[in-house]
Backbone atoms as SQL, in Angstrom:
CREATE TABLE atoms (id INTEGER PRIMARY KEY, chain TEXT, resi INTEGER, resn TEXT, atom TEXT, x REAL, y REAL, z REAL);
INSERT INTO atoms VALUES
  (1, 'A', 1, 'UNK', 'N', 124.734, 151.976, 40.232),
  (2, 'A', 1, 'UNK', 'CA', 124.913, 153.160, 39.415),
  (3, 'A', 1, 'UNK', 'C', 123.845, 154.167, 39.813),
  (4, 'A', 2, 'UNK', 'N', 124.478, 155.349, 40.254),
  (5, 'A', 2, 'UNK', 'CA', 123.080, 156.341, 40.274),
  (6, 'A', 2, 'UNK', 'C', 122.572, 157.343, 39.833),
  (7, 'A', 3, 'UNK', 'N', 123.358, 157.424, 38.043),
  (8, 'A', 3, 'UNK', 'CA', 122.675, 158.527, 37.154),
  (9, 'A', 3, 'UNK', 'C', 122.891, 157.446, 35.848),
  (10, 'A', 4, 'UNK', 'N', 122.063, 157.691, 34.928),
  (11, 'A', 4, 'UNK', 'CA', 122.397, 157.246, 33.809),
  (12, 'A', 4, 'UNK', 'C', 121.771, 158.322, 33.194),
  (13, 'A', 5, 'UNK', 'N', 122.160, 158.544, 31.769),
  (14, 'A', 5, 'UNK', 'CA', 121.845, 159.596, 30.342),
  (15, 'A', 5, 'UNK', 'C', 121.048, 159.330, 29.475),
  (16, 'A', 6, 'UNK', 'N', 120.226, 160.265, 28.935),
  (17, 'A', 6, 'UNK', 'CA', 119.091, 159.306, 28.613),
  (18, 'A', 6, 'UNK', 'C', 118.807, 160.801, 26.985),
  (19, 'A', 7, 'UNK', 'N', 119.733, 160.436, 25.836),
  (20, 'A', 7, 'UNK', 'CA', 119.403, 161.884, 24.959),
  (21, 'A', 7, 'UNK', 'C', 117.945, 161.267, 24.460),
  (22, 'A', 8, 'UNK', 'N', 117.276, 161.874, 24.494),
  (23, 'A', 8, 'UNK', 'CA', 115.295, 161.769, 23.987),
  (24, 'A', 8, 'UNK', 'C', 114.497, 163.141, 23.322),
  (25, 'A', 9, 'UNK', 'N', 113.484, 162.340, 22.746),
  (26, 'A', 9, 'UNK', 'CA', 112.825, 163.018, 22.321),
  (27, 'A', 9, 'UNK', 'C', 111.906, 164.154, 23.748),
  (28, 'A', 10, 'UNK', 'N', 111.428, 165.376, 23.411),
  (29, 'A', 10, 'UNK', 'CA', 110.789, 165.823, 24.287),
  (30, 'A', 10, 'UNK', 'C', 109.074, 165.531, 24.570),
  (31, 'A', 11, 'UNK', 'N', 108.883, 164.497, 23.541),
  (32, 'A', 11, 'UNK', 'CA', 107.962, 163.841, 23.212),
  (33, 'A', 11, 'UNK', 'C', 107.321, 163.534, 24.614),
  (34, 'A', 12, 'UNK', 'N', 106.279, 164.123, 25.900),
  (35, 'A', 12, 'UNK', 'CA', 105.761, 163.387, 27.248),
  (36, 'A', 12, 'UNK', 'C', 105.580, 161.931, 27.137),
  (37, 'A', 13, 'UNK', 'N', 105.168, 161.595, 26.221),
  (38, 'A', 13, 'UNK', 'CA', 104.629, 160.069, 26.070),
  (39, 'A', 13, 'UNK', 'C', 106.091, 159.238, 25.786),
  (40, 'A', 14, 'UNK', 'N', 107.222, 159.380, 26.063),
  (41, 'A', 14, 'UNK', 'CA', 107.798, 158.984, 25.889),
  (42, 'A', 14, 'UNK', 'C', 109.047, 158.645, 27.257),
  (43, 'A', 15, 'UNK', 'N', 108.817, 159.883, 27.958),
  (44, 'A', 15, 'UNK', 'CA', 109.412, 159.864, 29.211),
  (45, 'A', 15, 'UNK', 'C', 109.527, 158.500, 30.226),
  (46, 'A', 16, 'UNK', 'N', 108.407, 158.468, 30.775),
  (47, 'A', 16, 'UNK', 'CA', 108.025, 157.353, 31.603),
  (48, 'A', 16, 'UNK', 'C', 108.625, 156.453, 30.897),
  (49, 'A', 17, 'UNK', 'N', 108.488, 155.515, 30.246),
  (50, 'A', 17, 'UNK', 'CA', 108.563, 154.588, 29.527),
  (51, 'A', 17, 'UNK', 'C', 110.144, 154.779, 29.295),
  (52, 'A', 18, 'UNK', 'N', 110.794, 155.426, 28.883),
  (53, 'A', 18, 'UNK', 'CA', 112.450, 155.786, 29.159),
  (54, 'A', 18, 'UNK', 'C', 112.635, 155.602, 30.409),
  (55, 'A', 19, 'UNK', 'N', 112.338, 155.888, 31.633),
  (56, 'A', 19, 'UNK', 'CA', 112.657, 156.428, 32.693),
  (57, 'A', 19, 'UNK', 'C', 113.120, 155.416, 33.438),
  (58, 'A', 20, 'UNK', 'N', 111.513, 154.602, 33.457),
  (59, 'A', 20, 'UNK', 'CA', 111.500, 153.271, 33.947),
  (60, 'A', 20, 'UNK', 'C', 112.086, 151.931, 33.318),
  (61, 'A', 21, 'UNK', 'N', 112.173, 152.292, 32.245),
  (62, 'A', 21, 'UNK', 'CA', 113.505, 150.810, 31.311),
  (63, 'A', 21, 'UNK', 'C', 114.756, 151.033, 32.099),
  (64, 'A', 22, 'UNK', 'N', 115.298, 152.586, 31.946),
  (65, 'A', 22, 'UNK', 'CA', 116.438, 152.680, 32.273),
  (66, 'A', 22, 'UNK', 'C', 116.931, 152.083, 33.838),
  (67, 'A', 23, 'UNK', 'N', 115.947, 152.850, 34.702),
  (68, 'A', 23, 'UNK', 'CA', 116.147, 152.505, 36.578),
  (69, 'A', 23, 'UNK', 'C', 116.454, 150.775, 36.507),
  (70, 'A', 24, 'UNK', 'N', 115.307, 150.102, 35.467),
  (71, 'A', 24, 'UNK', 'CA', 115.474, 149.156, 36.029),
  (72, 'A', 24, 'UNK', 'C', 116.278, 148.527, 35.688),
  (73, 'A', 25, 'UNK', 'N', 116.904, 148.574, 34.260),
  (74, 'A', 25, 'UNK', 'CA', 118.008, 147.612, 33.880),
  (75, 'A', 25, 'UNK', 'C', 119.443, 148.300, 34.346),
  (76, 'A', 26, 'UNK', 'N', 119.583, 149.139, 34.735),
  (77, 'A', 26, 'UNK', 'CA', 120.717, 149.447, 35.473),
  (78, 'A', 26, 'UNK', 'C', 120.857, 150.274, 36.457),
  (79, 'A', 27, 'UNK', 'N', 119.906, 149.567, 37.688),
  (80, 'A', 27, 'UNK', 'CA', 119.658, 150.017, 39.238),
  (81, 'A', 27, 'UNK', 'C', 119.513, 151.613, 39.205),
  (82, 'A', 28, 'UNK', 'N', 119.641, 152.688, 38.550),
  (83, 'A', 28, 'UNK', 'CA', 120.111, 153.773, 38.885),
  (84, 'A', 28, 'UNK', 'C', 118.941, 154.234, 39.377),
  (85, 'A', 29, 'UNK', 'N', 119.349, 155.447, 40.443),
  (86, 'A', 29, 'UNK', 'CA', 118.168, 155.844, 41.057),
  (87, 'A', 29, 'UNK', 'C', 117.577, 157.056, 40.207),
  (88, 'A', 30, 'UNK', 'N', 118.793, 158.051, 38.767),
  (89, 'A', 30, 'UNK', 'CA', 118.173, 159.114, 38.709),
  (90, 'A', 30, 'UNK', 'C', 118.598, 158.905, 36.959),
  (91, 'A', 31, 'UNK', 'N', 117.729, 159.545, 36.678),
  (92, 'A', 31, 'UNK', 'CA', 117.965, 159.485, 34.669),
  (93, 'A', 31, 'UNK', 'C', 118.273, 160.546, 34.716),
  (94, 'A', 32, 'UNK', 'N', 119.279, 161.272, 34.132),
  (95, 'A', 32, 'UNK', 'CA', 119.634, 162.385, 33.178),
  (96, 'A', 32, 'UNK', 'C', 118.976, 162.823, 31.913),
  (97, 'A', 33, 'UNK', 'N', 117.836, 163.777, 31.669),
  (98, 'A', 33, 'UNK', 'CA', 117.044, 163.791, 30.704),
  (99, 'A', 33, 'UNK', 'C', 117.742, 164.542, 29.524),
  (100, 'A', 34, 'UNK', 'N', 118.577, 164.640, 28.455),
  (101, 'A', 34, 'UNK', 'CA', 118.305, 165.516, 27.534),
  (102, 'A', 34, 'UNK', 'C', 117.487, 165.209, 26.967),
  (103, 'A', 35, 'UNK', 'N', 116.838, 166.174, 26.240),
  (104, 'A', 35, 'UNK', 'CA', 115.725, 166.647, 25.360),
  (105, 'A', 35, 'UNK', 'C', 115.548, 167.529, 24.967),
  (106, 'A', 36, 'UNK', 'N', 115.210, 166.808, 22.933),
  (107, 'A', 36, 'UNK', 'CA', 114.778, 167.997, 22.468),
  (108, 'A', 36, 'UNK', 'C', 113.967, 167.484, 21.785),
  (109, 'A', 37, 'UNK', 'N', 113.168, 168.105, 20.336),
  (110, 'A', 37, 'UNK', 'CA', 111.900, 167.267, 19.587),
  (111, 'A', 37, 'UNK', 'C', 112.869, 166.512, 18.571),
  (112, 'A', 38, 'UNK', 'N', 113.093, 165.011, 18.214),
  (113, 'A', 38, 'UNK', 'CA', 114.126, 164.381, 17.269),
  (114, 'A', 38, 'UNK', 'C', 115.502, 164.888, 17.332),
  (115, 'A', 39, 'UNK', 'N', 115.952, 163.847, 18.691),
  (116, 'A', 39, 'UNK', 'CA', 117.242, 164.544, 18.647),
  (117, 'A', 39, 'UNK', 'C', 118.052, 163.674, 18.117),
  (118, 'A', 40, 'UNK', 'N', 117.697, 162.798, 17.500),
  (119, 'A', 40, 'UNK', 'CA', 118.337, 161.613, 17.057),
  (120, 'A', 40, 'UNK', 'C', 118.592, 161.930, 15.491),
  (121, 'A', 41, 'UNK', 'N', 117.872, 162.751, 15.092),
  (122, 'A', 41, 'UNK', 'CA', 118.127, 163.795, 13.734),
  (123, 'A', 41, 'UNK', 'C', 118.921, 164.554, 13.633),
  (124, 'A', 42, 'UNK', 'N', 118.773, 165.406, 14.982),
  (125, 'A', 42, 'UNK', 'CA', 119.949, 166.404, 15.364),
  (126, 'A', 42, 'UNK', 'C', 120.885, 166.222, 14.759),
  (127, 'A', 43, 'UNK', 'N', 121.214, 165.084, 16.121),
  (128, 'A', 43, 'UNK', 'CA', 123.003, 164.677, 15.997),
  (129, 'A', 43, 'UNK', 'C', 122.987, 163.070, 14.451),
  (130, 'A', 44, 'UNK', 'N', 122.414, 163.242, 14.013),
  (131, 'A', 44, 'UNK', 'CA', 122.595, 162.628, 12.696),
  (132, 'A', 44, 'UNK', 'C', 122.867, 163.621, 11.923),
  (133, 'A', 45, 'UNK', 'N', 122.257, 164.667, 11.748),
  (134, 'A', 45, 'UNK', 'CA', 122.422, 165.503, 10.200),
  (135, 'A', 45, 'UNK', 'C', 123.813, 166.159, 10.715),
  (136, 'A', 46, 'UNK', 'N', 123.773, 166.674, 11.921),
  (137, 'A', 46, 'UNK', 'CA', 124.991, 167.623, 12.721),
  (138, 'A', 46, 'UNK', 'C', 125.332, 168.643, 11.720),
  (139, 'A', 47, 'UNK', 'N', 124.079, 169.291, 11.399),
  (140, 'A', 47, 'UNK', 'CA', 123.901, 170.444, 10.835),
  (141, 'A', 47, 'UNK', 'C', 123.355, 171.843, 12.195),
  (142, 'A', 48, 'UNK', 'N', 122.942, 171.702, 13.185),
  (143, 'A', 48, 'UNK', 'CA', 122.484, 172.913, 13.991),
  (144, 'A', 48, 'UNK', 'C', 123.697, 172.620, 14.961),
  (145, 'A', 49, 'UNK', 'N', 124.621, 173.322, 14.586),
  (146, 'A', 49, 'UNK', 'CA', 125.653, 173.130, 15.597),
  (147, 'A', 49, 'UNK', 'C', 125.443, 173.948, 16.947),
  (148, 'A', 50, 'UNK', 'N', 124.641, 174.468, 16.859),
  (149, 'A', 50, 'UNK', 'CA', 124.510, 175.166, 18.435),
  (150, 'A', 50, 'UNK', 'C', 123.358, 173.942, 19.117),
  (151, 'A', 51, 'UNK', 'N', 122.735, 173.274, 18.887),
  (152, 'A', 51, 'UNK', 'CA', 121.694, 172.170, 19.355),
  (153, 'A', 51, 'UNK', 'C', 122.959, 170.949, 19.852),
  (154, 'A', 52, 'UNK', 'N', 123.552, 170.546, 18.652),
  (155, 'A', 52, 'UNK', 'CA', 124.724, 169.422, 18.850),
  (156, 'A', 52, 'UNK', 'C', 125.293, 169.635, 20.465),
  (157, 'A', 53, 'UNK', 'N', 126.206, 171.066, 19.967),
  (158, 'A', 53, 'UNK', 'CA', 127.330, 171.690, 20.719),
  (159, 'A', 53, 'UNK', 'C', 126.190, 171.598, 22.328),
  (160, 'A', 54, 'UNK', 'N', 125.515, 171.779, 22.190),
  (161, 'A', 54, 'UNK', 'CA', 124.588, 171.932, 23.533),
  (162, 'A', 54, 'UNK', 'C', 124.200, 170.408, 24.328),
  (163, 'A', 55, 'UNK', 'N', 123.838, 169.504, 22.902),
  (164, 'A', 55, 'UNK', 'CA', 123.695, 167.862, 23.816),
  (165, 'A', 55, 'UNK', 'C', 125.120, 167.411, 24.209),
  (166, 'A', 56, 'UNK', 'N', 126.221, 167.869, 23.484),
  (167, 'A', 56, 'UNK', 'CA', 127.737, 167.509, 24.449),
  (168, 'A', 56, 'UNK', 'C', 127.582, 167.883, 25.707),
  (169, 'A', 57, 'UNK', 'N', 127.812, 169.211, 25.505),
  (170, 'A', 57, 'UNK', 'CA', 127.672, 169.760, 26.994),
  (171, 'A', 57, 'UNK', 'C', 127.063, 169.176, 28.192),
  (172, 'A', 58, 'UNK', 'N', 125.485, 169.262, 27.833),
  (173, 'A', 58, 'UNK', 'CA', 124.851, 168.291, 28.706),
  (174, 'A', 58, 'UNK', 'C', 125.149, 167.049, 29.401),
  (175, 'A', 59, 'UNK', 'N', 125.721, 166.176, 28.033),
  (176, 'A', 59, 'UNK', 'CA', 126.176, 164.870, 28.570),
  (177, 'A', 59, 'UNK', 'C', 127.551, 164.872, 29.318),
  (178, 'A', 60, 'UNK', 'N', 128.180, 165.719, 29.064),
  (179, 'A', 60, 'UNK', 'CA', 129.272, 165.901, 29.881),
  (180, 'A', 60, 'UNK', 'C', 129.151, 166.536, 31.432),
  (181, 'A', 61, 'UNK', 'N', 128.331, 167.308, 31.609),
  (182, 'A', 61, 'UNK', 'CA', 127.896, 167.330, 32.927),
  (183, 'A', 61, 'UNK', 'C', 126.956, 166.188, 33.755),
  (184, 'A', 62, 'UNK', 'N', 126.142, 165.172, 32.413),
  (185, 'A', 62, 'UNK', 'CA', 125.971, 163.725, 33.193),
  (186, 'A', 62, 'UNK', 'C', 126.997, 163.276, 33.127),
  (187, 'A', 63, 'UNK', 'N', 128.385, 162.717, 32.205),
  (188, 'A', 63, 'UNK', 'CA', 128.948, 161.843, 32.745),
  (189, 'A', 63, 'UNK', 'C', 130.331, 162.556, 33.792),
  (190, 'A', 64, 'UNK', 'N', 130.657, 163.901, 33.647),
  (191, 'A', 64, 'UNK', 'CA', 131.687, 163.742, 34.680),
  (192, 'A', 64, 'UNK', 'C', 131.095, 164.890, 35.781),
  (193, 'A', 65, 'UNK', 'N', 130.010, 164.976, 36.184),
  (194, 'A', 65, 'UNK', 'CA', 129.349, 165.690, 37.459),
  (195, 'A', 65, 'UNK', 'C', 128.594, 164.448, 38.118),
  (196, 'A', 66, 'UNK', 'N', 127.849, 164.030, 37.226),
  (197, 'A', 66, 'UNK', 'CA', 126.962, 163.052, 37.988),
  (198, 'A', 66, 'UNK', 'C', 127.497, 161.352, 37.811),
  (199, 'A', 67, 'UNK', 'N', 128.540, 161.624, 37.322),
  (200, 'A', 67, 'UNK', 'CA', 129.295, 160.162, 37.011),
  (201, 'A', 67, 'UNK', 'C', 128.244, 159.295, 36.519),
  (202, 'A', 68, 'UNK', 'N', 127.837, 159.438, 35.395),
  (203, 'A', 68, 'UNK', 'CA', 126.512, 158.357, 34.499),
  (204, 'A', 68, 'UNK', 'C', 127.913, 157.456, 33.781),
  (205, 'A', 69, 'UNK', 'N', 127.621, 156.465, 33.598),
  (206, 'A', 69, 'UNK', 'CA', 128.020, 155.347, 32.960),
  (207, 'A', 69, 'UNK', 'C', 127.746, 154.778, 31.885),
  (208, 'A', 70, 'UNK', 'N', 126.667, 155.165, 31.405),
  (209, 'A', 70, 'UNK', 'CA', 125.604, 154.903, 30.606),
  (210, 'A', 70, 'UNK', 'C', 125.136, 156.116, 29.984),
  (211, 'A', 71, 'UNK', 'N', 124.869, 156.423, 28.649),
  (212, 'A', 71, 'UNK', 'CA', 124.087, 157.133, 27.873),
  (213, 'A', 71, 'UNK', 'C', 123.367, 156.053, 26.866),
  (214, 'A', 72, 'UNK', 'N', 121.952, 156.585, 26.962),
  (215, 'A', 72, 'UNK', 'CA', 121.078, 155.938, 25.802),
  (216, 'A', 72, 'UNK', 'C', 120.587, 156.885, 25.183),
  (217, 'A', 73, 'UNK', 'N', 120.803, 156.483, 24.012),
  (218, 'A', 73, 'UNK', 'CA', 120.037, 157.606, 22.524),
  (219, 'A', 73, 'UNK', 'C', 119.310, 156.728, 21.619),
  (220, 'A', 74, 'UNK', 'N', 117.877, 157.464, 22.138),
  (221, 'A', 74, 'UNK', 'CA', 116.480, 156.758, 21.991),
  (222, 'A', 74, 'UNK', 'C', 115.508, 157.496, 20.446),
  (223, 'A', 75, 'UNK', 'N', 114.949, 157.018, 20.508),
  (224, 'A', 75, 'UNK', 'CA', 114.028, 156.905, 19.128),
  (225, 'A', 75, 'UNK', 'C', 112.489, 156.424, 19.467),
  (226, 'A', 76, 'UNK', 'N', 111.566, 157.141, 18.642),
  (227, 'A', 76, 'UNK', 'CA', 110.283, 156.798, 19.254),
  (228, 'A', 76, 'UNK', 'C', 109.401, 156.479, 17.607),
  (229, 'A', 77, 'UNK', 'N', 108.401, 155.972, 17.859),
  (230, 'A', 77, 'UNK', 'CA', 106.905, 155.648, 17.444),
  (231, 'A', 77, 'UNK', 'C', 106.085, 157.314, 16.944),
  (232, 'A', 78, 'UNK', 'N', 106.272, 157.648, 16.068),
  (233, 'A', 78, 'UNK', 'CA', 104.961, 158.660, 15.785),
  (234, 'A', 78, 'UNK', 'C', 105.693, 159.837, 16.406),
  (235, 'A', 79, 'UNK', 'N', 106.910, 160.150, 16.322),
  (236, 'A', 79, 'UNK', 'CA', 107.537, 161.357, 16.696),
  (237, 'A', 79, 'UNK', 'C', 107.565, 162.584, 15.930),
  (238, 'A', 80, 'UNK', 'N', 107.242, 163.919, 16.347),
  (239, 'A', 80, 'UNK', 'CA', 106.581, 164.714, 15.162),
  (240, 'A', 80, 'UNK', 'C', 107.605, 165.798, 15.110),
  (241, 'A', 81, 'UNK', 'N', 109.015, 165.567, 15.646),
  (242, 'A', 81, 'UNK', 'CA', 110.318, 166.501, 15.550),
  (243, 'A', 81, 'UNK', 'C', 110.787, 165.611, 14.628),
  (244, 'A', 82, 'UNK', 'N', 110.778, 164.403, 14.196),
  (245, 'A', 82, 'UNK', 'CA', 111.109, 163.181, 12.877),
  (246, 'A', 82, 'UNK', 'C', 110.680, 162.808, 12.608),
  (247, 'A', 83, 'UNK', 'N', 109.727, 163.384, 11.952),
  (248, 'A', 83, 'UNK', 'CA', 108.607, 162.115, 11.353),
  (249, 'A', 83, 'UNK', 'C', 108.867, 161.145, 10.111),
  (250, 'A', 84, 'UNK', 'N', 109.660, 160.411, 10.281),
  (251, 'A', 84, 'UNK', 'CA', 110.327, 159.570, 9.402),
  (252, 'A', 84, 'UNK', 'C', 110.091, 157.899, 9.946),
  (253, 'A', 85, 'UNK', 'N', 110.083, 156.704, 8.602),
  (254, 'A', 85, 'UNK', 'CA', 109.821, 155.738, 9.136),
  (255, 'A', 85, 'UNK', 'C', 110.924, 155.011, 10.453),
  (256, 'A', 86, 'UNK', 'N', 110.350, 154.195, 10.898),
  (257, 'A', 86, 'UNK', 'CA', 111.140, 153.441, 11.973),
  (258, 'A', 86, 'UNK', 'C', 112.751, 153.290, 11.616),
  (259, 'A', 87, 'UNK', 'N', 112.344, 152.999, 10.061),
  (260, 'A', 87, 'UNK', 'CA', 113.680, 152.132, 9.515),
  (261, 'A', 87, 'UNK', 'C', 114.794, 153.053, 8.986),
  (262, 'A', 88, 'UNK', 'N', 114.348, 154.608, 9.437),
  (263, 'A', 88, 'UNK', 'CA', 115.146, 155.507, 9.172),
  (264, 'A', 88, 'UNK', 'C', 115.538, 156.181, 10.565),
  (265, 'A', 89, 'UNK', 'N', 114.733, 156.433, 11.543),
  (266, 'A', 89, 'UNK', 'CA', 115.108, 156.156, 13.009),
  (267, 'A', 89, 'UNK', 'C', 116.114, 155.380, 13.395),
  (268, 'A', 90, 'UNK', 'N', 116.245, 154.152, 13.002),
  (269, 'A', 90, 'UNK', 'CA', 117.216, 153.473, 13.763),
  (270, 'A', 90, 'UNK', 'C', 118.224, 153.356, 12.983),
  (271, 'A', 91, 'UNK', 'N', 118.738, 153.931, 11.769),
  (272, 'A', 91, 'UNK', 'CA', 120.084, 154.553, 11.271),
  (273, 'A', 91, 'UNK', 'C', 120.429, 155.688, 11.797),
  (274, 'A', 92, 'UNK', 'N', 119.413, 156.428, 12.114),
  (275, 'A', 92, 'UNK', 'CA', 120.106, 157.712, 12.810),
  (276, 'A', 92, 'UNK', 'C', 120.279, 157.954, 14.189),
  (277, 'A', 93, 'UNK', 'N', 119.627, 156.663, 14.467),
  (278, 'A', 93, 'UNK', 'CA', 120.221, 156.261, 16.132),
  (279, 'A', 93, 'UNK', 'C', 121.772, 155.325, 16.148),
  (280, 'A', 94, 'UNK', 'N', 121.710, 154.672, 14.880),
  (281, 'A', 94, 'UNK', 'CA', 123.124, 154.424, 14.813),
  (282, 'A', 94, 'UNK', 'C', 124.419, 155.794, 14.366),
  (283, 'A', 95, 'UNK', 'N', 123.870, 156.320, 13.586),
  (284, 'A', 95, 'UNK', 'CA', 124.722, 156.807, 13.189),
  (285, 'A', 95, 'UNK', 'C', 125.008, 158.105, 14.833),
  (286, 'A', 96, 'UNK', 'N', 123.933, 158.378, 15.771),
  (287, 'A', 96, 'UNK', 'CA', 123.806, 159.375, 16.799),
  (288, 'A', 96, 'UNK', 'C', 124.940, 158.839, 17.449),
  (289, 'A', 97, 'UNK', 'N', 124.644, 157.234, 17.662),
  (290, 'A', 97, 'UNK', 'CA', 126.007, 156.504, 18.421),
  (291, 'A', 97, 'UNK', 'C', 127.263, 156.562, 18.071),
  (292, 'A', 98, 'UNK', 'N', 127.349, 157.191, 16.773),
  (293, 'A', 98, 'UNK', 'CA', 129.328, 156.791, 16.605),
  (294, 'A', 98, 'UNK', 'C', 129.323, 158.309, 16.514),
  (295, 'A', 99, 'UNK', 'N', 128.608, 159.191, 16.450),
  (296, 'A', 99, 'UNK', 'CA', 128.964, 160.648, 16.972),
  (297, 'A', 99, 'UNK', 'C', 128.815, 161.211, 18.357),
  (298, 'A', 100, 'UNK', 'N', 128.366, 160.625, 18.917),
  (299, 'A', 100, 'UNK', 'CA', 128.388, 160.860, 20.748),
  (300, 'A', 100, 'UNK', 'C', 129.472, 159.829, 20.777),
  (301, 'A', 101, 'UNK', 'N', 129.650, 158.824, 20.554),
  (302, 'A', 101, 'UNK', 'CA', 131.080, 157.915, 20.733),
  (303, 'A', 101, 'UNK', 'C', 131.929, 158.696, 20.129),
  (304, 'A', 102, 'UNK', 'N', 132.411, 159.309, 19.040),
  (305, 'A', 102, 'UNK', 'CA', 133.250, 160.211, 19.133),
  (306, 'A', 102, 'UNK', 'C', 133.990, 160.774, 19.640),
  (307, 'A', 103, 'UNK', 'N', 133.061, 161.503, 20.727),
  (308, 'A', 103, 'UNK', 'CA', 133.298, 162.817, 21.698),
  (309, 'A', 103, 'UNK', 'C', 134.020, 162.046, 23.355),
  (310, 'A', 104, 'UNK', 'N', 134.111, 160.610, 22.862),
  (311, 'A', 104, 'UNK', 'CA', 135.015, 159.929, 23.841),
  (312, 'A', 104, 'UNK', 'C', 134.658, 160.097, 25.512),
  (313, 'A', 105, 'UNK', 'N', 133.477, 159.973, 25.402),
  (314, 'A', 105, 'UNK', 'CA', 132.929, 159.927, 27.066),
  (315, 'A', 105, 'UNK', 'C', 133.374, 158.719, 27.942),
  (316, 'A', 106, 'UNK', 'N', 133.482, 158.705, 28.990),
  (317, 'A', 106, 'UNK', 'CA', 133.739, 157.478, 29.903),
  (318, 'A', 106, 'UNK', 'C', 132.220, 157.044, 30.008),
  (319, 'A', 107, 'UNK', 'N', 132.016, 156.058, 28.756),
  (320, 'A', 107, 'UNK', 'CA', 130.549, 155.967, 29.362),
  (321, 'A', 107, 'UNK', 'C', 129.972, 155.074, 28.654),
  (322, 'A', 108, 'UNK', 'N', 128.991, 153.755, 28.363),
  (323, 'A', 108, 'UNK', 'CA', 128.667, 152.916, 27.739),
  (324, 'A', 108, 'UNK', 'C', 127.423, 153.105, 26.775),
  (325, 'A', 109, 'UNK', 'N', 127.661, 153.420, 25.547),
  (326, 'A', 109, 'UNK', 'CA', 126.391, 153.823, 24.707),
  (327, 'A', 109, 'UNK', 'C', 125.230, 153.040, 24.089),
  (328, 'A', 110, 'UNK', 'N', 124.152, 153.014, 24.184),
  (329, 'A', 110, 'UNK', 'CA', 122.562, 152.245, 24.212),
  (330, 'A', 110, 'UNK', 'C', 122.476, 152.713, 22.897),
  (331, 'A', 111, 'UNK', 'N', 121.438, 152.247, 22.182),
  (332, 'A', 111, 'UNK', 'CA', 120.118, 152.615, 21.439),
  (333, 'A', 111, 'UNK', 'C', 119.171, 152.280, 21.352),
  (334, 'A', 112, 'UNK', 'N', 118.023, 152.882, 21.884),
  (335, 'A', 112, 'UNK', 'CA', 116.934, 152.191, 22.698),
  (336, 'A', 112, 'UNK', 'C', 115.483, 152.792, 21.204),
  (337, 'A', 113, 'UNK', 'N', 114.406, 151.758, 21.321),
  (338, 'A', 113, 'UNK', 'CA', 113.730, 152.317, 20.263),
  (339, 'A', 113, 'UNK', 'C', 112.311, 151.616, 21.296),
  (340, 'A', 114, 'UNK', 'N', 111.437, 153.208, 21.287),
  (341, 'A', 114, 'UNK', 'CA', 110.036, 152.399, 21.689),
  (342, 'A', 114, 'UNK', 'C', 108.974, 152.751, 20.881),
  (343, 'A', 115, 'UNK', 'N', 107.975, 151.651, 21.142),
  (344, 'A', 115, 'UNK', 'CA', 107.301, 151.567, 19.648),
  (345, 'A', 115, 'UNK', 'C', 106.219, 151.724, 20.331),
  (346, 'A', 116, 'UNK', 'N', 104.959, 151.064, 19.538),
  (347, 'A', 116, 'UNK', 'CA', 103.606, 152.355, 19.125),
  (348, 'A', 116, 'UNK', 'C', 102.756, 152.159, 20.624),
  (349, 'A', 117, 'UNK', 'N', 103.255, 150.776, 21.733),
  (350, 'A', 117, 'UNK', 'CA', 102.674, 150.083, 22.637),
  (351, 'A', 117, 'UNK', 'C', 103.730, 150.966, 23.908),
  (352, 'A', 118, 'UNK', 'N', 104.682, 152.099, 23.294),
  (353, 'A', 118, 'UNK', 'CA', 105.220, 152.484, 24.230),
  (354, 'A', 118, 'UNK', 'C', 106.003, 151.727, 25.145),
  (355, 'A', 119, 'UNK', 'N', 106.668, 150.371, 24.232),
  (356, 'A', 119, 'UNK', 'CA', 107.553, 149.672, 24.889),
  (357, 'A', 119, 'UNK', 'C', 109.049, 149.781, 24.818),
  (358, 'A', 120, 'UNK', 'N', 110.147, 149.720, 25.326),
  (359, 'A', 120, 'UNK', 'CA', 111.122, 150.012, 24.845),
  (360, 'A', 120, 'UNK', 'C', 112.321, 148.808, 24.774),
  (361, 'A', 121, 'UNK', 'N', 112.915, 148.751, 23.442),
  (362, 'A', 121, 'UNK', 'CA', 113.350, 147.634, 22.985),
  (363, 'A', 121, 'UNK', 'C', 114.885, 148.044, 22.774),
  (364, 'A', 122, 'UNK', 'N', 116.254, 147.017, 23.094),
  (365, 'A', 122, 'UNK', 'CA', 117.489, 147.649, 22.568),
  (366, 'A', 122, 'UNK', 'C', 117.619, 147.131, 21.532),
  (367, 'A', 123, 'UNK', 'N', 118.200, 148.256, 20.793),
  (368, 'A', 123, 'UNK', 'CA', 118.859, 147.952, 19.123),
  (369, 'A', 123, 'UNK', 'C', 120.486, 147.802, 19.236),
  (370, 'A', 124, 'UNK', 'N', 120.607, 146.649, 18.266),
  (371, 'A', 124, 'UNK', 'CA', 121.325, 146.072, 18.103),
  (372, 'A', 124, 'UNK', 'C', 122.388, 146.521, 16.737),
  (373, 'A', 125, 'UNK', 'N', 123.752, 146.656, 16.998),
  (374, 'A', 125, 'UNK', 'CA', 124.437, 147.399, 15.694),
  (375, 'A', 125, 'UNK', 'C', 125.573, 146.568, 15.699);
């Protein structure tokens, strides 16, 4: 595979640590970055419809330009676009998943959560 999607926080400390989970668990040579600050809020509340309307877009030019296979919609540790506990993060990384699943991409959807050691772990729904 040689793009995968990667919707994230714009959080730097968070990049790497995305970058490199992704290459390695599914060979790809290039990540597709969206980013914005808690975008996993975003597309949970799907109240700023011009932000939403904009991470479609995006992902649609990863999955049918760069043929990604894969989108992961990630969640972080001490994120200051959500500053909400963990245990509210990873509902709105579920709930991010059945609204990017929605939008019916050819493409296999993640939810990835890294924590305070900057490790990144998959969540399970």
């Amino acid at each position: 595979m040689k793009f995968v999607t990667a919707i994230n926080c714009m959080d730097g400390r968070v990049q790497l640590p995305a970058i490199e989970w992704l290459k390695n668990k599914y060979n790809a040579e290039y990540i597709d970055m969206i980013t914005e600050p808690g975008p996993i809020k975003i597309l949970d509340e799907d109240k700023n419809l011009c932000l939403v309307e904009s991470i479609k877009n995006r992902i649609d030019v990863s999955v049918n330009k760069h043929l990604s296979r894969v989108i992961a919609i990630i969640g972080h540790y001490d994120c200051a676009g959500n500053p909400v506990e963990k245990e509210v993060q990873i509902k709105q990384i579920e709930n991010s998943i059945k609204k990017v699943s929605s939008w019916n991409f050819n493409a296999d959807i993640i939810g990835l959560w890294i924590d305070e050691n900057w490790e990144v772990s998959v969540l399970k729904f």
